[in-house]
C-alpha positions as CSV (number, residue, x, y, z in Angstrom):
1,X,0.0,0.0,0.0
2,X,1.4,3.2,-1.1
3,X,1.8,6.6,1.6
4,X,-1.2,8.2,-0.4
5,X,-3.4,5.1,0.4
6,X,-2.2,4.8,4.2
7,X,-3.0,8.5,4.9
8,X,-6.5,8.0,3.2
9,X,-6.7,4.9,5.2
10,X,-5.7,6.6,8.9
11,X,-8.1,9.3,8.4
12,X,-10.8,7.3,9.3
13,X,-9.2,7.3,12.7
14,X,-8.7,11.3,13.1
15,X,-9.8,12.8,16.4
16,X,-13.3,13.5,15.8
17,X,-14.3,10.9,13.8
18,X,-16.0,9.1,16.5
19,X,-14.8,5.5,15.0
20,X,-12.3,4.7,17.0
21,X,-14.8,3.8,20.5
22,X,-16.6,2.2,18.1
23,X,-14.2,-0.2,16.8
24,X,-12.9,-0.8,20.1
25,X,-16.1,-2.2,21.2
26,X,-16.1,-4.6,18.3
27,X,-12.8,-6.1,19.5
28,X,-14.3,-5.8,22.9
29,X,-17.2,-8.1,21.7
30,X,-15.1,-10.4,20.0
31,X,-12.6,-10.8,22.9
32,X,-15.5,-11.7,24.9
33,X,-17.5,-13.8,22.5
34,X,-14.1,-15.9,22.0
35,X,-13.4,-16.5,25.4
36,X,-16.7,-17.5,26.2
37,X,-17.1,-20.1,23.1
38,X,-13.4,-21.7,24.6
39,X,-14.9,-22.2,27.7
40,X,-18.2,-23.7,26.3
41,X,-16.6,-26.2,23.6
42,X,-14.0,-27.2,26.8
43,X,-16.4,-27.4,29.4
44,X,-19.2,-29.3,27.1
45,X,-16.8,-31.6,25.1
46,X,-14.3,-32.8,28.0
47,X,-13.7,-34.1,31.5
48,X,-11.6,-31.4,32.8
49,X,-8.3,-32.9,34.7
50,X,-5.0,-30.9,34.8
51,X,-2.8,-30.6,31.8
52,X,-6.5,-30.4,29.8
53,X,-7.6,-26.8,30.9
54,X,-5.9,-23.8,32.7
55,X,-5.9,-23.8,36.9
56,X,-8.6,-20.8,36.8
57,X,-11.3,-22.3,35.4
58,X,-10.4,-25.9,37.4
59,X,-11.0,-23.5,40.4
60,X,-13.6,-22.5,39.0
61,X,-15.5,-25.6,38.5
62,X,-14.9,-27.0,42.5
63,X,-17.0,-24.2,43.6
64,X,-19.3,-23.3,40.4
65,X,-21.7,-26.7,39.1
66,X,-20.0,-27.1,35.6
67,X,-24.1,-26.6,33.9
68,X,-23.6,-22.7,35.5
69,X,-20.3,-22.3,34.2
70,X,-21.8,-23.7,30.7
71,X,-24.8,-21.2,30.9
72,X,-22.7,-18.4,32.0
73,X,-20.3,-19.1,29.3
74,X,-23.4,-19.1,26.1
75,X,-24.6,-15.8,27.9
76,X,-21.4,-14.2,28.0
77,X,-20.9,-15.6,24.1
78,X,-24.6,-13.8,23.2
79,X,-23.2,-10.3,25.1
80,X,-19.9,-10.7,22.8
81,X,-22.4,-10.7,19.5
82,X,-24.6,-7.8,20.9
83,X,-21.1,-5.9,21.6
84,X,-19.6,-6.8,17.9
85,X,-23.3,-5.7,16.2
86,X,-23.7,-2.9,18.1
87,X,-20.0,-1.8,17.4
88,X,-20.8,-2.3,13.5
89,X,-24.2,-0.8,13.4
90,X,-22.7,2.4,15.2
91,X,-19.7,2.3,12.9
92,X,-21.8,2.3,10.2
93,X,-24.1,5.1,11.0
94,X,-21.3,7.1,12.0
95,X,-20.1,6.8,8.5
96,X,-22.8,6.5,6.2
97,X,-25.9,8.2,8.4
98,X,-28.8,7.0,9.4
99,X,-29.3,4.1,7.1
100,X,-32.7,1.9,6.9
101,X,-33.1,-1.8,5.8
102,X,-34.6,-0.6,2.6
103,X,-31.2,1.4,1.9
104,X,-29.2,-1.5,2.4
105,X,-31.3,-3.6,0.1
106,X,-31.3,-1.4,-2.5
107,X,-27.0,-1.5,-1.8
108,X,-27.5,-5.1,-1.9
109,X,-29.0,-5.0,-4.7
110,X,-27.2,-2.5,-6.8
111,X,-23.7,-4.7,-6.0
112,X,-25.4,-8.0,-7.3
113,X,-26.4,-6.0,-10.5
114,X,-23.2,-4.3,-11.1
115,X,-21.2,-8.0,-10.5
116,X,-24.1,-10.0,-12.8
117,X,-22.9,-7.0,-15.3
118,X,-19.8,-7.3,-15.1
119,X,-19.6,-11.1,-15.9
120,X,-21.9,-10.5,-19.4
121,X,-20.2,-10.9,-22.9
122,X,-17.8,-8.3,-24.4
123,X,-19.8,-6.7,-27.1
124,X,-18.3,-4.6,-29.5
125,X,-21.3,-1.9,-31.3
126,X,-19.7,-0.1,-34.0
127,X,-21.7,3.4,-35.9
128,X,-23.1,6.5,-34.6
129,X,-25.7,8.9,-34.0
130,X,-28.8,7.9,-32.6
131,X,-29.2,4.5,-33.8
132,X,-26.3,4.1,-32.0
133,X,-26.9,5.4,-28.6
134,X,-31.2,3.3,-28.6
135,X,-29.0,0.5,-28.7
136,X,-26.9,1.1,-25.9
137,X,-29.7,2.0,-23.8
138,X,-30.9,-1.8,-24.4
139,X,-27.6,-3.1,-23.9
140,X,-26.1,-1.4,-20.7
141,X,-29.3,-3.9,-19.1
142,X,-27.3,-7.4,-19.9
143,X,-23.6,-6.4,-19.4
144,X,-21.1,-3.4,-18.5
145,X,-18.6,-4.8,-21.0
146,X,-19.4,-2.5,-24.0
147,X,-17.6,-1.0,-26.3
148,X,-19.3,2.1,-28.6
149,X,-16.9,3.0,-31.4
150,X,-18.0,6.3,-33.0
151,X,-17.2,7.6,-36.2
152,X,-14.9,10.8,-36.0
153,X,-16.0,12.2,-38.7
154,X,-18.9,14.4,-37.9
155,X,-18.4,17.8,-38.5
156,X,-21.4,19.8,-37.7
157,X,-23.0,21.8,-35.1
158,X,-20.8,22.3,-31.6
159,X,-19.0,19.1,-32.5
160,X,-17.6,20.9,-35.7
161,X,-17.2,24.0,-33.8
162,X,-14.6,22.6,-31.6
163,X,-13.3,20.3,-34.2
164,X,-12.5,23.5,-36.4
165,X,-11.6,26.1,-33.7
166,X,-9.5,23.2,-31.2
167,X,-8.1,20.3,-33.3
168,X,-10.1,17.7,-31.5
169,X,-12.0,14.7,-31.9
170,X,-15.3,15.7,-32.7
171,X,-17.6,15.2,-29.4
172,X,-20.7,14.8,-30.3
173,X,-21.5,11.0,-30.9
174,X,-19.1,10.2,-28.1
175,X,-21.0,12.2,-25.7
176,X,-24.4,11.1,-26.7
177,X,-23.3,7.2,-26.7
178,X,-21.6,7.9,-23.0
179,X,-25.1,9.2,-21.8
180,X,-26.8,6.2,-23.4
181,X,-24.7,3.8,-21.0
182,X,-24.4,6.4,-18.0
183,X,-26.1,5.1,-15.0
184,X,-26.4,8.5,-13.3
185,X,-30.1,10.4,-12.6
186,X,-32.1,12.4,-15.6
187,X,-31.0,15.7,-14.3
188,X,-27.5,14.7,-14.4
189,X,-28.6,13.4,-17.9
190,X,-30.0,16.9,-19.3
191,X,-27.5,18.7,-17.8
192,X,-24.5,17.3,-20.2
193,X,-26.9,16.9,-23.5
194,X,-28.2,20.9,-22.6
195,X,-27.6,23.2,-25.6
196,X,-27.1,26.9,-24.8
197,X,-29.8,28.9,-26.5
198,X,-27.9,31.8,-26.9
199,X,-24.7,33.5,-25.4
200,X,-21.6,35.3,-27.8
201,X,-19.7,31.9,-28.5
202,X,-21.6,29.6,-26.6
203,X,-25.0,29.8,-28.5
204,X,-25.2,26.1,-30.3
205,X,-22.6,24.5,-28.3
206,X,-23.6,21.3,-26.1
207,X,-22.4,21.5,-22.5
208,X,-21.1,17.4,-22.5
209,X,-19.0,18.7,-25.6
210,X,-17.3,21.7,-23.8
211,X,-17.1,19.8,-20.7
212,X,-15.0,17.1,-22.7
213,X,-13.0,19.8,-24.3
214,X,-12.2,21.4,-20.8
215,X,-11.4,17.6,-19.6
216,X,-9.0,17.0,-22.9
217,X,-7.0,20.8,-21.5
218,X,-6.6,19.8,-18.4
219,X,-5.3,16.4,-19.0
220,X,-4.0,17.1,-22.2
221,X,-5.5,14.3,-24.2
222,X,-8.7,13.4,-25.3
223,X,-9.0,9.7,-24.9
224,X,-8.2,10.7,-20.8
225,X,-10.9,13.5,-21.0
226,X,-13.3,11.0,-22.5
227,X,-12.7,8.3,-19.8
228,X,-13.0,11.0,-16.8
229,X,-16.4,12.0,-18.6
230,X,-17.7,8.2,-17.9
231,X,-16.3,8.3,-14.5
232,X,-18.6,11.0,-13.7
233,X,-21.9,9.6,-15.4
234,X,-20.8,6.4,-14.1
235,X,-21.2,4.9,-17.4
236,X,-21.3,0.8,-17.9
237,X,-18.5,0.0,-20.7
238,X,-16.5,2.4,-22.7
239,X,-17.0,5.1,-25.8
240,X,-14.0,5.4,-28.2
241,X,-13.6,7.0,-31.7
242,X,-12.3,4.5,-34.3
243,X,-9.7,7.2,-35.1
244,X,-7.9,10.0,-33.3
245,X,-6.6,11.9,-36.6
246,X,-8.5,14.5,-38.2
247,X,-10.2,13.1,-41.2
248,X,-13.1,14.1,-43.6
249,X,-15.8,12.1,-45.5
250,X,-16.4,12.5,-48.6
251,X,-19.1,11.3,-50.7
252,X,-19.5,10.7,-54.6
253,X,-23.4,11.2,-55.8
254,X,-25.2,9.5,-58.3
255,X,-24.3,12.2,-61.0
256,X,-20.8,12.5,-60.3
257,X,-20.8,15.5,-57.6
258,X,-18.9,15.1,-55.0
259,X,-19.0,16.7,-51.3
260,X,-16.7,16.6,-48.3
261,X,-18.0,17.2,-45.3
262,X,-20.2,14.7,-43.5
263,X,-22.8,17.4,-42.3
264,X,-23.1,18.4,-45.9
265,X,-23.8,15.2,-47.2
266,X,-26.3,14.7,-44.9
267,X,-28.1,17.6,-46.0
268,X,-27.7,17.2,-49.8
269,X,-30.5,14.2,-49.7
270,X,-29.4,12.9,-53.2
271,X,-28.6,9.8,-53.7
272,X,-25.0,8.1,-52.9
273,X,-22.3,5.9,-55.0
274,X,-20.0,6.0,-52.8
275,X,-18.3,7.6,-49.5
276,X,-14.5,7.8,-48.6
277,X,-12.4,9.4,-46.1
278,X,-10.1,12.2,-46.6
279,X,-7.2,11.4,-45.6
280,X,-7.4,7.8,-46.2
281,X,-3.9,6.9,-44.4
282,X,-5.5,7.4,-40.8
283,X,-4.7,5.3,-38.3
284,X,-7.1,3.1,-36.4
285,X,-7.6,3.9,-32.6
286,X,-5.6,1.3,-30.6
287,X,-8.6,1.0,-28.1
288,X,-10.8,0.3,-30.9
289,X,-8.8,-2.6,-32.2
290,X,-7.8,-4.1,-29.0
291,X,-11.7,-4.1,-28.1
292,X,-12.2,-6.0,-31.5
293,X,-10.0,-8.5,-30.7
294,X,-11.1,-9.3,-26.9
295,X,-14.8,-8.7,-28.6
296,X,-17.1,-11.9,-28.3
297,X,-20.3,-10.4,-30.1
298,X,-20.0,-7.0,-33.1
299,X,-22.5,-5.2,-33.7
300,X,-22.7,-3.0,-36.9
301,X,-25.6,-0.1,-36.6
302,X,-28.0,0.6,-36.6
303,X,-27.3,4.3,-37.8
304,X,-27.0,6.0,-41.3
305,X,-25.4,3.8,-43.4
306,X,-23.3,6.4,-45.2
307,X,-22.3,8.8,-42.6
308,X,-22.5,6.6,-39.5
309,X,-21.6,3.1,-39.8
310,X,-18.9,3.3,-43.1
311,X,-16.6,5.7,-41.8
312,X,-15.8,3.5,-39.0
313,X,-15.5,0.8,-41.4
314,X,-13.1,2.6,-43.6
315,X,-10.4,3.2,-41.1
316,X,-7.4,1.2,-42.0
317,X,-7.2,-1.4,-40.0
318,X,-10.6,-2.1,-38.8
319,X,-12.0,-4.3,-41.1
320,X,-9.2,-6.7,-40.9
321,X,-9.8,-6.3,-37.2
322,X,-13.1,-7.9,-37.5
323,X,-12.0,-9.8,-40.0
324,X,-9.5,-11.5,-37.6
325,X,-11.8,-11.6,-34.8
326,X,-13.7,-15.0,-33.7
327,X,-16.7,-13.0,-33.0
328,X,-20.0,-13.0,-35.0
329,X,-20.8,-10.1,-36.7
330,X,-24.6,-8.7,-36.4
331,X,-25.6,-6.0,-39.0
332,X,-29.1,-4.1,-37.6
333,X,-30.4,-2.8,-40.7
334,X,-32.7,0.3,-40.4
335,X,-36.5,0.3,-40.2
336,X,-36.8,3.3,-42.2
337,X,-34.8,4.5,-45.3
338,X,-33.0,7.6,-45.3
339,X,-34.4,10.9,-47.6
340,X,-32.1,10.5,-50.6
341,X,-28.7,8.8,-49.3
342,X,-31.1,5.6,-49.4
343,X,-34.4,5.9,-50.8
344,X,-35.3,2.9,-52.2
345,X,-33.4,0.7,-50.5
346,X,-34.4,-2.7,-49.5
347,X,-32.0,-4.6,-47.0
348,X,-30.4,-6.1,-49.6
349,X,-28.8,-2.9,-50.5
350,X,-28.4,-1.8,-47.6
351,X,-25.6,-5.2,-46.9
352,X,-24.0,-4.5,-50.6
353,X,-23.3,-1.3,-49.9
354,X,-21.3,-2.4,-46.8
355,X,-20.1,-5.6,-48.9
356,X,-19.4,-3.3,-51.9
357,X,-17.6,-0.5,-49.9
358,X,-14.9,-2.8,-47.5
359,X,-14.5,-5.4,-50.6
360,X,-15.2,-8.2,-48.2
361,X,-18.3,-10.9,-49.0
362,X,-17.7,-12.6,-45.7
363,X,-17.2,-9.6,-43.2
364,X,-21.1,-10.0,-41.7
365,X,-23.0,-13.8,-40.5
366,X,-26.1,-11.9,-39.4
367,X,-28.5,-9.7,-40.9
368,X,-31.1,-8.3,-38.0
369,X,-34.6,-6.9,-39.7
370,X,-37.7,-5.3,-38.1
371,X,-41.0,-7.1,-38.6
372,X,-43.5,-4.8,-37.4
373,X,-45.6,-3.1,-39.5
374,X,-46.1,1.0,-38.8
375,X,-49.5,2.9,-39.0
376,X,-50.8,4.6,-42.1
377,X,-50.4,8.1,-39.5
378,X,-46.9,7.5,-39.0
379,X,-45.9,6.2,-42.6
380,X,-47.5,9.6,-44.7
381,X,-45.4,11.8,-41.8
382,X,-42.1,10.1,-43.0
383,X,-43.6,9.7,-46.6
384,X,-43.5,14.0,-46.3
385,X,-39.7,13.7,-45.8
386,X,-38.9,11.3,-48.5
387,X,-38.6,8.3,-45.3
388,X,-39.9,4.5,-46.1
389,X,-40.2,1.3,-44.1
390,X,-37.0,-0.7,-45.8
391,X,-38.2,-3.4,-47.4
392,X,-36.9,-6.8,-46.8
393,X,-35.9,-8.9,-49.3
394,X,-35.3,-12.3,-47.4
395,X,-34.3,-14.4,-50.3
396,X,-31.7,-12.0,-51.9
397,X,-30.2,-11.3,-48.1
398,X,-30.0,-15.1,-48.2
399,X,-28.6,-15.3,-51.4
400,X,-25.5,-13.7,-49.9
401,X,-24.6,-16.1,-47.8
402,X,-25.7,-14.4,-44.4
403,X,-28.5,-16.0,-41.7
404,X,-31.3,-13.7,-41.3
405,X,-33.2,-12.9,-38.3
406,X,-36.5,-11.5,-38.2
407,X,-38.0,-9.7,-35.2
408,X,-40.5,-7.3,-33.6
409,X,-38.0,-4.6,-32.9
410,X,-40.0,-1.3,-33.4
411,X,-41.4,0.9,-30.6
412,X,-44.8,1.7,-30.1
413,X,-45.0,5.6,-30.0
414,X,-45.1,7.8,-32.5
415,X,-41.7,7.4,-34.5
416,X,-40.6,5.0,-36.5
417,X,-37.7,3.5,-34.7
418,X,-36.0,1.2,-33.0
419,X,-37.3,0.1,-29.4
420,X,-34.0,-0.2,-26.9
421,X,-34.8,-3.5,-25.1
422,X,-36.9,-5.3,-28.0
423,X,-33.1,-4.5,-30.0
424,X,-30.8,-5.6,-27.1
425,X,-33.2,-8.5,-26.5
426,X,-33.1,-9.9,-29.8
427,X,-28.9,-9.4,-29.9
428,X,-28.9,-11.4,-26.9
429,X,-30.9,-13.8,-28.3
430,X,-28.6,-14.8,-31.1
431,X,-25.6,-14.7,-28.9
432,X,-27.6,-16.9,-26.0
433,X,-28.2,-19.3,-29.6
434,X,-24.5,-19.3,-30.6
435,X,-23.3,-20.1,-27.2
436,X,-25.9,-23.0,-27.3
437,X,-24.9,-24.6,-30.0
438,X,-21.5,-23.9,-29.4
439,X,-22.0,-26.0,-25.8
440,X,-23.7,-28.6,-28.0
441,X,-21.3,-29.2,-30.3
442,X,-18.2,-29.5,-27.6
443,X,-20.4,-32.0,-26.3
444,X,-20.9,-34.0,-28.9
C-alpha cells in the first residue's frame, strides 16, 4: 500500500471521527464472545483434569456446578455478538448516516447488478448517431462490458465547432453514446446533452462537448478526457472514436458530384455511390482494435449507413480487425430509409453497400430486420420527408450467404424507430443461440 493510500486509510481514525470507540467495542465483543465459546466447547466436550484446561477455570469448577459455568459461558458468548453488532451498526451510522433496511437492500441490490454485469459478454457496437446510442440504452441492461466506437468524422453543429476552432475529436457521438450507458439520474442526464440557446460563443454549443473539451485541457488528451467524462456519469462499458486523426468524408453522388463534409452530405438528400475518407492513411484507434480483438459479439448499426456506420469501417485497420476476430458479426439494418442517401433501398442494399464498400463478401454472419408493420399516421409523416419502411428482401439477403433474423424490434410511439430492449433483446438472443450450440457441439 502506497503513503497516499495509508494517509486515506488513517483518516478514518482522526480525532473527531467518533470511529475509533466504536471499533474498540467490536474487539471488545469479539474478545468476549471468544473466550466464552473456549470455555463452552471445553467445558461441554471434556472431563476437565489438569494438563486439559488452565488452573482458573479448574478452580472455578470446585466451587461453580460445571451446567452454571456452561450457561454463563453461552450468555457471556450472546453479550460478545450484541457488543460486535452494536459496534458495527454504530460504525456504520457514523459513516454513512442513518441508514434503513430498505437502503441497504437497494445496496445489496445494486452490488449484485453491477457483478451479474460485469460477468456479461464483451460486445463490441460499431456506428453512430442515434441508432447508436437506442442500442446502448438496451444493452447497458445485460452487461457493463461494452464498447461504442464512433465515427470521427462528424463535422457539424458544436462538434464541428470545436473540431475546427480546437483540433479535437469531434464530441458529439461520443458524448451522446456515454449518456446512453451512463447510470447517473435524468437531471444529471440533461445537464450534459443541454444546448445553450444563446450567449456570444456559446449559443449552439452542447455542454457534454465543452465539458470534454475542458477535460481534454486539463489532461491534455482526449481519450483521458473522454474516460474522466464516464467516470462521472458512471457509465457501464466504454465510448471510443475509431480514429484520433482529423479526417473528412467525402461522398460521390449519383451524378458524379462530389461533397466533403459529412454534415453536408447529410443535407444534400441525393442519392449516394460511394463515400471515402479524406485522408485515407489514418490510423485506427488502438482501443478500438484491441476491443475488436477481446470482442465476443460486433455489432454494426443501426445508424445512417453512409455517414454513420462506413466511416468506422473505412479506417485502415478495422476491417481486418473484425476480420481476424472469432466474434460474429450482427448487421441491424434500419427500419426506415434515409431521404435521398437511401431511398429505395431494401436490405439487400443496404448489406451490398457495406459488402461493396470494404471489398469483403464474408465480413457480416447476421443480418437483424424489423418485422413490425407501422401505421398509415406515421408512414405519410415520414412519406413528407422522402422516409420509407426498408423493405426486406429475405431471399436476396439469403442469397448472400448471411443468416437472417427476423424480429419485432420497433417501438410503439409515435416514430418509426428502433425500441432499446426489443433491440438488445433480440442481440442477446442470437448470442444466447450461438453459445448453445457452441456448448452442443463440444459435447458431442
Amino acid at each position: 500500500m502506497n503513503n497516499n493510500k495509508q494517509k486515506k486509510l488513517l483518516r478514518w481514525f482522526y480525532p473527531g471521527r467518533h470511529v475509533k470507540r466504536f471499533l474498540l467495542l467490536c474487539a471488545f465483543g469479539v474478545i468476549i464472545a471468544s473466550l466464552a465459546l473456549a470455555v463452552f466447547v471445553i467445558l461441554a466436550t471434556m472431563s476437565i483434569d489438569k494438563g486439559q484446561i488452565a488452573f482458573l477455570l479448574q478452580d472455578l469448577s470446585r466451587y461453580i456446578p460445571r451446567y452454571l459455568v456452561i450457561i454463563g459461558s453461552v450468555l457471556l458468548f450472546t453479550l460478545g455478538i450484541y457488543f460486535i453488532i452494536l459496534g458495527v451498526q454504530l460504525v456504520l451510522k457514523n459513516i454513512f448516516g442513518t441508514i434503513t433496511t430498505a437502503d441497504l437492500g437497494e445496496m445489496a441490490d445494486g452490488i449484485y447488478k453491477k457483478q451479474l454485469l460485469a460477468q456479461g459478454p464483451q460486445i463490441v457496437v460499431i456506428g453512430g448517431g442515434t441508432g447508436l446510442s437506442t442500442l446502448l440504452r438496451g444493452l447497458k441492461g445485460y452487461t457493463s462490458n461494452i464498447t461504442a466506437i464512433v465515427t470521427a468524422a462528424d463535422d457539424g453543429g458544436s462538434s464541428g465547432r470545436i473540431r475546427k476552432e480546437w483540433g479535437l475529436v469531434p464530441p458529439g457521438d461520443i458524448r451522446n453514446c456515454l449518456l446512453a450507458l451512463a447510470e447517473t439520474e435524468p437531471l444529471m442526464n440533461a445537464l450534459f446533452d443541454y444546448r445553450f440557446a444563446n450567449g456570444e460563443g456559446l449559443e449552439g454549443h452542447n455542454f457534454g462537448n465543452l465539458f470534454i473539451l475542458a477535460m481534454s485541457e486539463v489532461t491534455g488528451d482526449f481519450e483521458t478526457a473522454v474516460q474522466e467524462f464516464s467516470r462521472v456519469l458512471k457509465v457501464r462499458g466504454q465510448v471510443v472514436a475509431s480514429t484520433l486523426d482529423n479526417i473528412n468524408l467525402k461522398a460521390i453522388f449519383a451524378n458524379g458530384e462530389e461533397i466533403v463534409g459529412e454534415s453536408r452530405i447529410s443535407k444534400k438528400g441525393e442519392k449516394i455511390n460511394k463515400v471515402q475518407l479524406e485522408p485515407n492513411t489514418c490510423s485506427p484507434n488502438p482501443s478500438a482494435l484491441k476491443a475488436i480483438e477481446k470482442a465476443e459479439l460486433i455489432v454494426l448499426g443501426p445508424g445512417s449507413l453512409y455517414t454513420s456506420i462506413m466511416p468506422n469501417l473505412l479506417v485502415p485497420g478495422m476491417v481486418e480487425a473484425i476480420q481476424n476476430s472469432k466474434a460474429p458479426v450482427i448487421y441491424v439494418v434500419n427500419v426506415m430509409s434515409e431521404p435521398g442517401e437511401t431511398t429505395g433501398f431494401t436490405a439487400s442494399d443496404h448489406l451490398k453497400a457495406i459488402i461493396d464498400h470494404v471489398n469483403c463478401n464474408r465480413l457480416i454472419d447476421f443480418v437483424l430486420v424489423n418485422t413490425d408493420i407501422f401505421g398509415e399516421d406515421i408512414r405519410k409523416r415520414y412519406q413528407k420527408e422522402g422516409a420509407f419502411p426498408v423493405e426486406i428482401d429475405l431471399q436476396k439477403l439469403e442469397a448472400m450467404g448471411v443468416q437472417v433474423v427476423s424480429a419485432s424490434l420497433a417501438n410503439s410511439l409515435d416514430f418509426a424507430r428502433h425500441d432499446p430492449d426489443k433491440l438488445a433483446s433480440a442481440i442477446m438472443g442470437i448470442l444466447a443461440r450461438l453459445k448453445l450450440r457452441s456448448f452442443k457441439n463440444i459435447l458431442h
